[in-house]
N, C-alpha and C positions, 0 to 999 in steps of 0.2 A: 442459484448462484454457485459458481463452482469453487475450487477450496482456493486457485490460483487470483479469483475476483477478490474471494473473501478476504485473503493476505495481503493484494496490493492496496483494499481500502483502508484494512488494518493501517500499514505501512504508512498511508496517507494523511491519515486518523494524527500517528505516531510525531510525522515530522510537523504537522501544524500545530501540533499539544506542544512541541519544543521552541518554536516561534515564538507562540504565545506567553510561553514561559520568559523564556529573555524578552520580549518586549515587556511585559511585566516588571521586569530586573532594571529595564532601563527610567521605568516609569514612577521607578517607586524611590523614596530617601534614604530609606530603611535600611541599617546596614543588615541588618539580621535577614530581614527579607528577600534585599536585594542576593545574598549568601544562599537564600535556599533556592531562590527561585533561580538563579545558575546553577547549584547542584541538581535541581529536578529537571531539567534541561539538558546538562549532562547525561546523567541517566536514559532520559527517552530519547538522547542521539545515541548512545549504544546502542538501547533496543533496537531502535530503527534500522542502526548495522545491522545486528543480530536478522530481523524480519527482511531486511534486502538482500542478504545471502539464503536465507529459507525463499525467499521468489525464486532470487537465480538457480539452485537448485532445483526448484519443482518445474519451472522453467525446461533446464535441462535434463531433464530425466524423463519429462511431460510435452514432447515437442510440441505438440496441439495446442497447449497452454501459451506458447510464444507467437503461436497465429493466432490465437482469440487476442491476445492484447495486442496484437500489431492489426489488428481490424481483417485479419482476412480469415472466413471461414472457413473451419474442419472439414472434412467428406461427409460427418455425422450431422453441423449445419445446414451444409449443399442438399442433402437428402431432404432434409426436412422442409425446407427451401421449392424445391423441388414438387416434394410430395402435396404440400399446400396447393401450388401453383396448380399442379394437375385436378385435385378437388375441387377446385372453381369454378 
């Protein structure tokens, strides 16, 4: 798995824990709870910022990285691709 895989499930990971959190928020009476569980929400939407500019960065630094997640293979895929095909 590469570091640009690893980040964007991170990132994934990130925004579904903050769903969860406010749907929680919404589910509960509690005012105390309801209190944390929007500030921990808070919190993993920043990360999430934080983690979505570290993509776009690696992104743009790592052009390869922007063809692996738009589905289209590298030359270091195509090769391998390739190479398979021919051993068969």
């Amino acid at each position: 798995m590469t570091t640009i895989n690893k980040l964007e499930k991170v990132l994934s990971s990130a925004k579904s824990l903050a769903a969860d959190l406010k749907t929680f928020s919404l589910d509960t009476q509690d005012q105390q709870a309801k209190q944390m569980f929007n500030q921990l929400s808070s919190q993993i939407e920043n990360i999430s910022q934080m983690l979505q500019s570290r993509v776009d960065f690696v992104k743009n630094e790592e052009p390869q990285y922007m063809q692996e997640s738009q589905g289209t293979p590298t030359s270091n895929q195509q090769n391998n691709t390739t190479q398979n095909t021919q051993k068969k």
